[in-house]
N, C-alpha and C positions, 0 to 999 in steps of 0.2 A: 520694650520687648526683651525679655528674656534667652541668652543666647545657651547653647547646648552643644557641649560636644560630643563630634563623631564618633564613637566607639574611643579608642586611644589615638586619635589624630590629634591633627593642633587645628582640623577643620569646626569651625562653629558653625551652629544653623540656628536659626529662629526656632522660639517656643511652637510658631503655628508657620506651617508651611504651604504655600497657595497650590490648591491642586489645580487641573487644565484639565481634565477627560468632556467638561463640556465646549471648549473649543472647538470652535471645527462643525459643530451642530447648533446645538443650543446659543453659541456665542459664537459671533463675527471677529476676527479681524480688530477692528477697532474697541471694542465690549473688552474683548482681552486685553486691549494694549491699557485701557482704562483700570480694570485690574490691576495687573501687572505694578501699573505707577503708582496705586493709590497704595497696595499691599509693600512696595519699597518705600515709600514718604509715612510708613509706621511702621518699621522698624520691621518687616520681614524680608529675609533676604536668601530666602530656599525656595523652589518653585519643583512641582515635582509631575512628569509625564511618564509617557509608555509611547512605544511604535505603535503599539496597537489602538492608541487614542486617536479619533473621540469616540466614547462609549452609550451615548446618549442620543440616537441609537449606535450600537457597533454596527456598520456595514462596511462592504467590500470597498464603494465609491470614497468615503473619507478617511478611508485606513491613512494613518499617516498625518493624517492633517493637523493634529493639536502641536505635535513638533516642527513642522513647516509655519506654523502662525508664530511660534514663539521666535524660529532663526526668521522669520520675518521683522520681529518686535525688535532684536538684537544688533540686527542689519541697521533698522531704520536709526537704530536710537544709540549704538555707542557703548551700551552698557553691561553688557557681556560678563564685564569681572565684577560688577556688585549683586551677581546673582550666583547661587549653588544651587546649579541645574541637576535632578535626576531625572534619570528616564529607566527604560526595562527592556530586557530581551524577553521576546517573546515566546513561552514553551509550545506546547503538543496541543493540538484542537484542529479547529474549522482550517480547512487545506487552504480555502483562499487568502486565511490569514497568514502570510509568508512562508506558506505552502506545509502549515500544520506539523511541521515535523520537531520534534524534540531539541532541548537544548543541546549542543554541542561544539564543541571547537571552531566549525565549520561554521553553524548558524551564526554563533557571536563574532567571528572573523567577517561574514557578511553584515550580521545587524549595528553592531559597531560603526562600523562606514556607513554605512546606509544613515542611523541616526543623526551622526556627524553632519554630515550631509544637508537634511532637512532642517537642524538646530543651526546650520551657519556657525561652527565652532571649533576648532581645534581641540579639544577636549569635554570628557563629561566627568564630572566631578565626581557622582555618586550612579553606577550600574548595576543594576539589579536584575535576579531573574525572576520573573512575574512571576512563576508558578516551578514545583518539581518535577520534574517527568514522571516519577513514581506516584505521583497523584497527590491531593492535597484534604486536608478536612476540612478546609475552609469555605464559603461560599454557604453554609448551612447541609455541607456533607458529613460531618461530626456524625451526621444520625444516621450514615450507612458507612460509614470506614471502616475500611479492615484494610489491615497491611500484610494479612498470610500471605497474600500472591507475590510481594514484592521479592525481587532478587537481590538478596544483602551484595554479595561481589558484583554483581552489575552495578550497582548503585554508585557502589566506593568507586569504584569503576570510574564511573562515568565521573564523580564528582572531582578526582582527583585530574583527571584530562582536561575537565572544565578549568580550573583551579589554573594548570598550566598555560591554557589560553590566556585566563586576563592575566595571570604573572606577562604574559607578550605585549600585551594591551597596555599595561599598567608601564613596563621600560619602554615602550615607543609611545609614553608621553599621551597617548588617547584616553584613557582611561586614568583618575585619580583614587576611588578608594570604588568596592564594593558590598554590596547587600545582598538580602534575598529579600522573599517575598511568599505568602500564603504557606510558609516554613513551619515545623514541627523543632519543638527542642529536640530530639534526635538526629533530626537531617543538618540545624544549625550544629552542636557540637563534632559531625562529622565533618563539617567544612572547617571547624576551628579546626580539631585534630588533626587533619591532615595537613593542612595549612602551615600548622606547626613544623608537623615532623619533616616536612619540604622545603621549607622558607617559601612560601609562597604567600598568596594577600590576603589580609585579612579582611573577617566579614565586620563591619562598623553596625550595621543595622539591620532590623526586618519590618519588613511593614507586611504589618498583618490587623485584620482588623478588628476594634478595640471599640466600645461607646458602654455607654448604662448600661445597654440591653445583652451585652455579646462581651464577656470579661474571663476567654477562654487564657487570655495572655498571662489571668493574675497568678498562676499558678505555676509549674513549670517554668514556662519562659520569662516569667518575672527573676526565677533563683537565677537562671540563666543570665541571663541581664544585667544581676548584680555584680557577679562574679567575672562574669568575663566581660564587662562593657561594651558589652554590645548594645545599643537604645532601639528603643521602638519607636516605628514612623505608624502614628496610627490611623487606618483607613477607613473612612463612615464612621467620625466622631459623631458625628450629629444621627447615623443610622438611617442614612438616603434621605437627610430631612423629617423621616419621623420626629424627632428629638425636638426640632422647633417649636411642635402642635400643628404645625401648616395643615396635616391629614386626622385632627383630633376630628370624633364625629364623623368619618366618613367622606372629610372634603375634597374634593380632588381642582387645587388650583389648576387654571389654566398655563400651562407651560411649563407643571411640573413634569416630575419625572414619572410620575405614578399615570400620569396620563400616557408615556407609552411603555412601562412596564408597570402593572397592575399591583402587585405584588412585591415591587420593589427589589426583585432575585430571592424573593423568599423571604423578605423582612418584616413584611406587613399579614400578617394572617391574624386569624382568629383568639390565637394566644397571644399574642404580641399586642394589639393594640389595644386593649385594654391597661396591659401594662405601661407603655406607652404617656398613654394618657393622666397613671398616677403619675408618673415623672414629670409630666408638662406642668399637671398641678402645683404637683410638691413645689415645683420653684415657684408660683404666682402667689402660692402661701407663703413661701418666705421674702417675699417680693422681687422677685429675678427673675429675668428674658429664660424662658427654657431650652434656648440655644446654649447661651452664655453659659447655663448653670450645665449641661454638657461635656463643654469646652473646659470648663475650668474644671472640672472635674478629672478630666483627660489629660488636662498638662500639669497637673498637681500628682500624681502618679512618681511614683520615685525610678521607674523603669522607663518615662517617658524623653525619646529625643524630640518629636517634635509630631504635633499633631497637624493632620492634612482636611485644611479648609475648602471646600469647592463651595463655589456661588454661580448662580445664571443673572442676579441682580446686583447694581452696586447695593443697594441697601440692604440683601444680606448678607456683601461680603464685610459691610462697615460694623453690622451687629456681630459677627463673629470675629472679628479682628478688635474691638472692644472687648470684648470677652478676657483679655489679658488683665483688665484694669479690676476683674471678680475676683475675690477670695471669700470662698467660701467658710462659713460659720462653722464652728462647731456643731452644730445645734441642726444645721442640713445636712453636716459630714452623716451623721449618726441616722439621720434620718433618710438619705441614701443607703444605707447601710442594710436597715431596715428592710427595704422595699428589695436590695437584692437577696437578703434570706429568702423573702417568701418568694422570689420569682429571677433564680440566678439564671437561666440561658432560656428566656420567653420567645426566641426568634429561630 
């Protein structure tokens, strides 16, 4: 397994990083701990959550729960320092989700502790904030953003107050490096700049997300990335499981996800799966799992820190965590390539 560094830390993290959002739903308790062991006995050694996890469905009753299984897993097992734990603050939305209100000094001074708390851990390695308060274009909002309404000095505003809190977080030892999340190269370079001009922390990464189908990152935030090393943690490599074929044709396995979101948060329409489907091909022509071909696609990326695996079975997490042993051909580079001329943002 190929290891990656944090922005300019001396923190490494695995090529693929095991995500949890189905914890807590989907997965038990033990199902995780299963995980968990099998994804460190190959070589991956970053696990990445949210307070807001599990998402599979989000509700009010298991808010919380994916971090409470993992400080259960940590508890039980000892092993705490062979893992690079993330998790997220959670911004503006649904009130019952820690009562909807914006990022702030205040929220992260609570969600901090709080996190802490349920992970059983004196510290988090990597803290990010899920979402801007100023809104995001991510999620398949791309096709209505506008940022007329935002307030440029509330913004800075608020980012540099932020910025000041985890500087507190970060000397009292709770906090090790931070990120963002659902980020715009304009919002990340204002956290750099400021950052700078304050001595304050720096941002290591974004996790935003990244697959065949959605490669809004190669652009912008790829120059970004170069230049200031910052790496991307990428989200829905596989595209909710699109990307395996599991939904080729219309199928809808049982206990996936498409059985309690239809649509996939917008991934799965009428443009999309067609497209979809040439990509599942394209790898059985060139005779590779169309997960794997995916995956290695995603961590071959020169922008890439570490790509975020989620499974509900061992057997897909063992085909995706294989996926390191793929290098792709010339001969598929090109014919990826191909398939995003005719159809660059199908989702």
């Amino acid at each position: 397994m190929k290891m990656n560094r944090l922005g300019r830390t001396d923190t490494l993290v695995s090529e693929l990083c095991l995500g949890s959002m189905t914890w807590g739903t989907q997965n038990t308790f033990d199902e995780a701990s299963e995980q968990i062991a099998y994804a460190l006995a190959n070589g991956v050694n970053f696990i990445d959550t949210a307070e807001m996890y599990p998402t599979t469905p989000l509700t009010e009753e298991t808010l919380g729960e994916t971090e409470n299984i993992i400080g259960q897993w940590f508890a039980k097992t000892g092993r705490r320092n062979e893992v690079v734990i993330a998790t997220k603050v959670t911004g503006n939305g649904k009130a019952w989700m820690y009562g909807g209100q914006d990022i702030t000094p205040e929220k992260i001074r609570v969600s901090v502790d709080r996190s802490l708390k349920r992970l059983q851990t004196d510290r988090i390695d990597l803290y990010q904030l899920h979402w801007p308060n100023r809104g995001s274009y991510h999620f398949r909002q791309n096709w209505s953003f506008d940022a007329t309404s935002q307030n440029t000095e509330a913004v800075l505003e608020n980012i540099h107050a932020v910025l000041l809190e985890l500087d507190a977080q970060v000397k009292a030892g709770k906090l090790l490096h931070i990120g963002l999340s659902n980020e715009s190269c304009w919002g990340t370079s204002q956290f750099l700049s400021i950052a700078k001009a304050h001595n304050l922390p720096r941002v290591v990464s974004i996790q935003n997300e990244y697959n065949l189908m959605n490669r809004l990152y190669d652009l912008d935030l790829a120059e970004l990335s170069h230049h200031e090393n910052v790496g991307l943690l990428a989200f829905s490599p596989l595209g909710a499981g699109m990307l395996t074929g599991k939904y080729s044709d219309g199928a809808m396995p049982k206990g996936s996800r498409r059985t309690m979101n239809m649509n996939l948060g917008g991934r799965y329409t009428d443009a999309s799966e067609p497209v979809c489907d040439k990509y599942v091909n394209l790898a059985r022509e060139h005779g590779v799992d169309p997960a794997q071909m995916a995956l290695a696609f995603c961590t071959s990326r020169p922008f890439m820190a570490s790509a975020i695996i989620g499974a509900t079975t061992m057997e897909q997490l063992k085909t995706n965590v294989e996926a390191v042993q793929l290098s792709l051909s010339d001969e598929l580079k090109a014919d990826i390539q191909e398939l995003y001329r005719l159809h660059p943002i199908p989702m």
